[in-house]
Rosetta silent file (secondary structure, phi, psi, omega in degrees, C-alpha in Angstrom):
SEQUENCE: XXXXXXXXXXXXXXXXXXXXXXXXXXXXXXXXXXXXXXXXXXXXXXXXXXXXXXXXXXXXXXXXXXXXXXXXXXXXXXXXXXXXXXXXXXXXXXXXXXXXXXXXXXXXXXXXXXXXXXXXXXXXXXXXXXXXXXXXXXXXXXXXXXXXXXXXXXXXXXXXXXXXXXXXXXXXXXXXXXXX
SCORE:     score description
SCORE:     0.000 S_00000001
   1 L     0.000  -34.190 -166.083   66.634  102.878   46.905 S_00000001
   2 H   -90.562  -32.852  154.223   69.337  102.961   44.153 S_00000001
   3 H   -19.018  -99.339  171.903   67.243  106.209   42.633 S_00000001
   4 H    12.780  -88.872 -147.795   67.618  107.860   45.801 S_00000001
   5 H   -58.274  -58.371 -165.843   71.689  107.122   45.881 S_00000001
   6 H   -52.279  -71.460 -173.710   71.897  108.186   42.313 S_00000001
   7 H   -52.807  -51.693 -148.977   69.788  111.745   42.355 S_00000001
   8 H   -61.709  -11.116 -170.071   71.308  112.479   45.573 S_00000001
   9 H   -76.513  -35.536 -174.586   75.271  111.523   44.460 S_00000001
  10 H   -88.714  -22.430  158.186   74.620  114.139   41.454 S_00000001
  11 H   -40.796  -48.909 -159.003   73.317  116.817   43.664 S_00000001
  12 H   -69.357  -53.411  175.254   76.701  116.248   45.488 S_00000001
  13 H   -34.404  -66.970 -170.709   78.563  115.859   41.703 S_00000001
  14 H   -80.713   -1.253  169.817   77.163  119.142   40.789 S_00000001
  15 H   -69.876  -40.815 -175.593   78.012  121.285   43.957 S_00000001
  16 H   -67.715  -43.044 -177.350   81.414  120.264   43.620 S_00000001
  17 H   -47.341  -38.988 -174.674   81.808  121.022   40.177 S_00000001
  18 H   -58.750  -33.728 -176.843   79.953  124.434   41.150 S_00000001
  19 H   -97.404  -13.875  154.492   82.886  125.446   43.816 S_00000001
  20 H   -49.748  -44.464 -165.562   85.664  124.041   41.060 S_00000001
  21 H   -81.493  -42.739 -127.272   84.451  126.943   38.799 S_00000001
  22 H   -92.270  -58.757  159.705   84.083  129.054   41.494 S_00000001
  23 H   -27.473  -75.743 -162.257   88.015  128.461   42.416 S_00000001
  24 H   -50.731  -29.154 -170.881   89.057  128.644   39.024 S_00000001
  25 H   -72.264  -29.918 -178.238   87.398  131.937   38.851 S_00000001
  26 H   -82.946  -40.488  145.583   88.691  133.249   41.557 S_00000001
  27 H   -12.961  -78.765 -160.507   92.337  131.725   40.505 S_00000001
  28 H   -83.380  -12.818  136.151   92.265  133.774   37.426 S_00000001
  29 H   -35.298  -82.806 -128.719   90.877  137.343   39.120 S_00000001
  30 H  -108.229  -28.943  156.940   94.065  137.333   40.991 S_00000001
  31 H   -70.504    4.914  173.983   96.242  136.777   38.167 S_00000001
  32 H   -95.933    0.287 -158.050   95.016  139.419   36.348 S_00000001
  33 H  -105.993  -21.497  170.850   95.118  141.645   39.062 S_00000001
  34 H   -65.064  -46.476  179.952   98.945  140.197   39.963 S_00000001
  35 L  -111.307   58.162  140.967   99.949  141.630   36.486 S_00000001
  36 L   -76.860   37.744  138.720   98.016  144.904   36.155 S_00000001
  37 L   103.270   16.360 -164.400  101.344  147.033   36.344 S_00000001
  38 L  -110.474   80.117  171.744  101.788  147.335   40.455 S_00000001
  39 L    89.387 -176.023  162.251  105.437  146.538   39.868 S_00000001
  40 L  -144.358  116.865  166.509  107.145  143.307   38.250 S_00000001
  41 L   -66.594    2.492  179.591  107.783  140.328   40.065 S_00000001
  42 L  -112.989   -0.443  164.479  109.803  138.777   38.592 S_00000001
  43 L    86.493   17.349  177.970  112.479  141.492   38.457 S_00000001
  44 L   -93.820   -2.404 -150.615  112.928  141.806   34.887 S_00000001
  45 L  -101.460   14.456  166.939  111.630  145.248   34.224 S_00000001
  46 L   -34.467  -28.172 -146.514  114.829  146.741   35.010 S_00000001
  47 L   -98.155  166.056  166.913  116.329  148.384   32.194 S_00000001
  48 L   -13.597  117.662 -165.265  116.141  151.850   30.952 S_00000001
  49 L    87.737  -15.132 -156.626  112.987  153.757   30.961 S_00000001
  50 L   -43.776  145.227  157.929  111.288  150.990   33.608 S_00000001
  51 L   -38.823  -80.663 -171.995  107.832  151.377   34.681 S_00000001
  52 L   -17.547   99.580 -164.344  108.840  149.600   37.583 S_00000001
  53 L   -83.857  168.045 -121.019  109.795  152.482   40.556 S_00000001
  54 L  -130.422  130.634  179.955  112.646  150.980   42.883 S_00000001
  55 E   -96.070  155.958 -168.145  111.123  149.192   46.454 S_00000001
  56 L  -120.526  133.286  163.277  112.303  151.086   49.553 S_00000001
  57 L   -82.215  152.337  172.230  113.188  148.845   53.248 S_00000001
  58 L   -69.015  -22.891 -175.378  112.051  150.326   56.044 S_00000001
  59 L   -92.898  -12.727  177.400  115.880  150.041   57.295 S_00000001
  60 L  -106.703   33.670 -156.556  117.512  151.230   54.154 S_00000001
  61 L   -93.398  157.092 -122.252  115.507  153.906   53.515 S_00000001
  62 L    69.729    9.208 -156.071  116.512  156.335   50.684 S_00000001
  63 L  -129.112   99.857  154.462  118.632  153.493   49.264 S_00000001
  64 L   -53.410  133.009  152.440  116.353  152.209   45.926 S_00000001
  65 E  -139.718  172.610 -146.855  116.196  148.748   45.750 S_00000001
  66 L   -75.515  161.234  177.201  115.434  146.939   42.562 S_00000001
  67 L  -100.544  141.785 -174.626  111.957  144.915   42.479 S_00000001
  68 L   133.367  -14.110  158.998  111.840  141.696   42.816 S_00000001
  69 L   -39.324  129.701 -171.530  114.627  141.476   45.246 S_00000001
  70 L  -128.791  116.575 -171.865  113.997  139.659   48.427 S_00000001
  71 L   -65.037  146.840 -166.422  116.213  140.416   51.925 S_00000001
  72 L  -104.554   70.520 -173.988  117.963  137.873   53.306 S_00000001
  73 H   -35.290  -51.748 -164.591  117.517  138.840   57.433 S_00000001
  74 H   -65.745  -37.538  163.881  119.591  136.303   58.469 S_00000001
  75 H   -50.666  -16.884 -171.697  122.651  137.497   56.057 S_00000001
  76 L  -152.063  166.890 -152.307  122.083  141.178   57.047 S_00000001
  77 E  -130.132  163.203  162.853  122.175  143.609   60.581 S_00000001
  78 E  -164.155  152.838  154.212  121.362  147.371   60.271 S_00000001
  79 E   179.678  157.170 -131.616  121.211  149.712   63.150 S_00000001
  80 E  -137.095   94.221  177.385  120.195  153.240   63.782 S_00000001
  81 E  -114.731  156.880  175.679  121.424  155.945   66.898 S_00000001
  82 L    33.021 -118.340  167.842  120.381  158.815   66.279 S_00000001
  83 L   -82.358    8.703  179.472  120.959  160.337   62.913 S_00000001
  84 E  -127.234  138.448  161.806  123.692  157.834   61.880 S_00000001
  85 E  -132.004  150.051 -159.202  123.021  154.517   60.284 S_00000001
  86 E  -145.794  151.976  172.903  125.517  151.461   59.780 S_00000001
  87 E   171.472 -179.334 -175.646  124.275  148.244   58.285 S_00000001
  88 E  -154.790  107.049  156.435  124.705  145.453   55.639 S_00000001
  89 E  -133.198  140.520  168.253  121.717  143.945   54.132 S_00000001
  90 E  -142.904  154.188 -145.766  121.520  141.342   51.664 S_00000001
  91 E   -93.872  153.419  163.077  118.921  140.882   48.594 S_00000001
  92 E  -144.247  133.098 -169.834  118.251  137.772   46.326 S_00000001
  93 E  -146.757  159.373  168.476  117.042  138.356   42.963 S_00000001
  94 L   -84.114   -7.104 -128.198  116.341  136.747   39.600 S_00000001
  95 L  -108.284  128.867 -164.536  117.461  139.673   37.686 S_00000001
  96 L   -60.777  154.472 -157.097  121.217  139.807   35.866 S_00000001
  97 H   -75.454  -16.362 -165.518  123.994  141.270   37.733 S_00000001
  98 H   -94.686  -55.373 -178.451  124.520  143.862   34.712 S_00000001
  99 H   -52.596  -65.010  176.983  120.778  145.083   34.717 S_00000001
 100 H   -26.201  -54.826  172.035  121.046  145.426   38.367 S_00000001
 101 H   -60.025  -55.060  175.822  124.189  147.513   38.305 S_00000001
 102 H   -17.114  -79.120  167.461  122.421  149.620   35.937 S_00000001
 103 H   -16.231  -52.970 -176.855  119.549  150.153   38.337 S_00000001
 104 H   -85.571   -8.683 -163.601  121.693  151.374   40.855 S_00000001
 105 H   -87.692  -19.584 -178.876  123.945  153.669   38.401 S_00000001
 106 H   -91.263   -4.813 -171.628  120.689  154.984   37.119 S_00000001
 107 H  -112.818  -12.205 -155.195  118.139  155.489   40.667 S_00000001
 108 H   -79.940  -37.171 -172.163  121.319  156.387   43.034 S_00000001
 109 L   -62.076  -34.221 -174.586  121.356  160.238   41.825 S_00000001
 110 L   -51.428  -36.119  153.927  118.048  160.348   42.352 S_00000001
 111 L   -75.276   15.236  164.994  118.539  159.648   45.936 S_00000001
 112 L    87.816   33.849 -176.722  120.573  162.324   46.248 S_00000001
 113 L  -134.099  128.530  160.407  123.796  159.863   46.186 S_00000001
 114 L  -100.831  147.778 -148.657  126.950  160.400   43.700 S_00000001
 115 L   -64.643  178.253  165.898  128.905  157.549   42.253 S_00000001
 116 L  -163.612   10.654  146.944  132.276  157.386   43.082 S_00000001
 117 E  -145.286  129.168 -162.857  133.237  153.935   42.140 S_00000001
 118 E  -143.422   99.905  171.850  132.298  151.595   39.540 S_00000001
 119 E  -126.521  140.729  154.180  134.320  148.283   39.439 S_00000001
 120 E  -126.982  137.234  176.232  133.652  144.988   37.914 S_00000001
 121 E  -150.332  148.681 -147.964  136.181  141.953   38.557 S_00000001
 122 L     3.147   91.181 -177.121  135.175  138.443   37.968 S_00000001
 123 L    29.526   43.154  166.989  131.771  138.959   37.105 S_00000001
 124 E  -118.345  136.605  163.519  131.184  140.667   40.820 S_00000001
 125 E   -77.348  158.261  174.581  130.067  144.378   40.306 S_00000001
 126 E  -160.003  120.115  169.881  131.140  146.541   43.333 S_00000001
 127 E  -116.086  119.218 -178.585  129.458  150.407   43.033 S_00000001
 128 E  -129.771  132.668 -163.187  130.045  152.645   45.798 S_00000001
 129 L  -112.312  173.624 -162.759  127.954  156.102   46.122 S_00000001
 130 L  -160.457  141.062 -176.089  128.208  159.144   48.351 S_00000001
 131 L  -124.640 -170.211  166.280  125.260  161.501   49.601 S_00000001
 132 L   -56.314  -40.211 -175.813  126.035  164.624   52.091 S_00000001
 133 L   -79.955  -45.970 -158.888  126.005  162.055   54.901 S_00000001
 134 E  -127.558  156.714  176.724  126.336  158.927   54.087 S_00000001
 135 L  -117.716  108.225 -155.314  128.222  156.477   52.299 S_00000001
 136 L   -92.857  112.041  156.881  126.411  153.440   50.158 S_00000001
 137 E  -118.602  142.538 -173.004  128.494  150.369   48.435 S_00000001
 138 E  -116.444  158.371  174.545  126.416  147.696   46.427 S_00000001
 139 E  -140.206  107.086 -150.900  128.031  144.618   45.419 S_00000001
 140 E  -117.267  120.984  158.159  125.952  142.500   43.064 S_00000001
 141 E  -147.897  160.366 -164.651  127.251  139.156   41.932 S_00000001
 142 E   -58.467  147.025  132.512  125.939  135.966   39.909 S_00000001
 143 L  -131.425  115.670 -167.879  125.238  133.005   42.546 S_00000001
 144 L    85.649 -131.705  161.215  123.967  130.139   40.946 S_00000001
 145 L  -122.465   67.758  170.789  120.586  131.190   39.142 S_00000001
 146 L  -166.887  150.091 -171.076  120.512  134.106   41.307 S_00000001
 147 E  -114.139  166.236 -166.501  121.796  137.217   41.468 S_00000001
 148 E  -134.424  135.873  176.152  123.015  138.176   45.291 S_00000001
 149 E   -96.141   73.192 -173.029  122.836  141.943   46.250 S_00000001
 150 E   -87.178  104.075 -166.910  124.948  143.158   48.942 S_00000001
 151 E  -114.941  130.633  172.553  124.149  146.776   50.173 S_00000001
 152 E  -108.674  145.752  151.070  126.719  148.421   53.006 S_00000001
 153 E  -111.300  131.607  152.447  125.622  151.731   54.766 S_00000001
 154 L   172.794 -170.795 -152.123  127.347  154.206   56.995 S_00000001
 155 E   -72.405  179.915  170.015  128.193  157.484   57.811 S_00000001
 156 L  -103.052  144.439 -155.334  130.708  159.275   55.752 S_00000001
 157 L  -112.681  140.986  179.779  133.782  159.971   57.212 S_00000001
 158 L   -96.476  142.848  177.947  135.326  163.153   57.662 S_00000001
 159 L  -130.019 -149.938 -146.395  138.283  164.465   57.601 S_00000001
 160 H   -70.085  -41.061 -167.688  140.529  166.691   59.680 S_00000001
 161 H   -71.429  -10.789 -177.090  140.727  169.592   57.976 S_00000001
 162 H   -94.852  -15.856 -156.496  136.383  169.175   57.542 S_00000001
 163 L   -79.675  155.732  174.429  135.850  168.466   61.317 S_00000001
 164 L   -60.392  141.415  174.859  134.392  171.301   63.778 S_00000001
 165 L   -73.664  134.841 -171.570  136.680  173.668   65.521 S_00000001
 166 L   123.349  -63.602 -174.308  136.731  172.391   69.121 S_00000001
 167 L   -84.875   82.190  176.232  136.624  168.807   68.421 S_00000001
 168 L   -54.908  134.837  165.036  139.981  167.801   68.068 S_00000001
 169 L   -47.849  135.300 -169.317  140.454  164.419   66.830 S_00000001
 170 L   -60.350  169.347  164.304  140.792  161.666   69.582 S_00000001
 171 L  -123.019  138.853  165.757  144.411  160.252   70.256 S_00000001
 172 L   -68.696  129.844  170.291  144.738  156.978   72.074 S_00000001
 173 L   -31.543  124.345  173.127  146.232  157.565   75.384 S_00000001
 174 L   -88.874  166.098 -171.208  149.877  157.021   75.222 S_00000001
 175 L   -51.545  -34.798 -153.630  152.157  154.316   76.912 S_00000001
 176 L  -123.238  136.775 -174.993  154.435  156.245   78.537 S_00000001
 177 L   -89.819  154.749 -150.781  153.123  159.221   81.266 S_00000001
 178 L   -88.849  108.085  158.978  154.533  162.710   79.910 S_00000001
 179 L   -39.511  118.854 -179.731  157.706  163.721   82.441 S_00000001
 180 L   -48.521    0.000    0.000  157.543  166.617   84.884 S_00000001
């Protein structure tokens, strides 16, 4: 009887052992296939020359953002009529607020957007860009061990001397009705 108990407990012994290896194996397949070169997670791969191409939102899109960044929904609104888009979204990343800024002063022309501000004040970056349309400002500061991303969208605004003949600017009604 204690035979039995014995053979049949190492049958059991070696199956398990068999689906341990089997894990581990499968474990270490998907890390090599996590760092074969489809991006960098961990968001350091930033800097000048990067492999690493820039991840696109479905709500931002044209506006590179760097990878490893992760949107914060509840922190950020976009919305879309027609051909105009207005929005705020904002990113958490491991990646330093100065490599970041890079990122965007080096990927914005590519999206067709040219700077037209570049401030830093207390370690907060503030960049603000300009396509034909639209108007982008990122605002990247430390928080913590994190770097916090802020991206604004919206149209660019024109002004009087640019607007179409017809379409006078509005006036707010005035207070007083015009005498007779």
């Amino acid at each position: 009887m204690c035979v039995g108990t014995w053979r049949s407990s190492r049958r059991v012994g070696a199956a398990s052992l068999a689906a341990w290896i089997g894990l581990a194996g499968v474990w270490l397949l998907g890390c090599q296939s996590f760092g074969s070169g489809q991006g960098d997670p961990g968001g350091q791969a930033l800097g000048p020359g990067s492999a690493a191409p820039p991840l696109q939102h479905q709500m931002l899109a044209g506006i590179p953002v760097p990878v490893g960044f992760r949107m914060i929904p509840v922190h950020s609104t976009v919305q879309v009529i027609g051909a105009t888009r207005v929005g705020r979204c904002e990113f958490e990343g491991a990646t330093a607020p100065d490599t970041t800024a890079r990122f965007f002063l080096e990927q914005m022309p590519a999206a067709q957007f040219k700077e037209t501000l570049r401030r830093l004040d207390a370690g907060e970056y503030t960049l603000r860009f300009e396509s034909d349309s639209e108007e982008c400002t990122v605002r990247i500061k430390p928080v913590k061990t994190t770097t916090v991303l802020v991206v604004d969208i919206g149209p660019v605004a024109k002004a009087a001397a640019e607007r179409e003949p017809g379409n006078p600017a509005r006036r707010p009604p005035s207070a007083t009705k015009p005498q007779p």
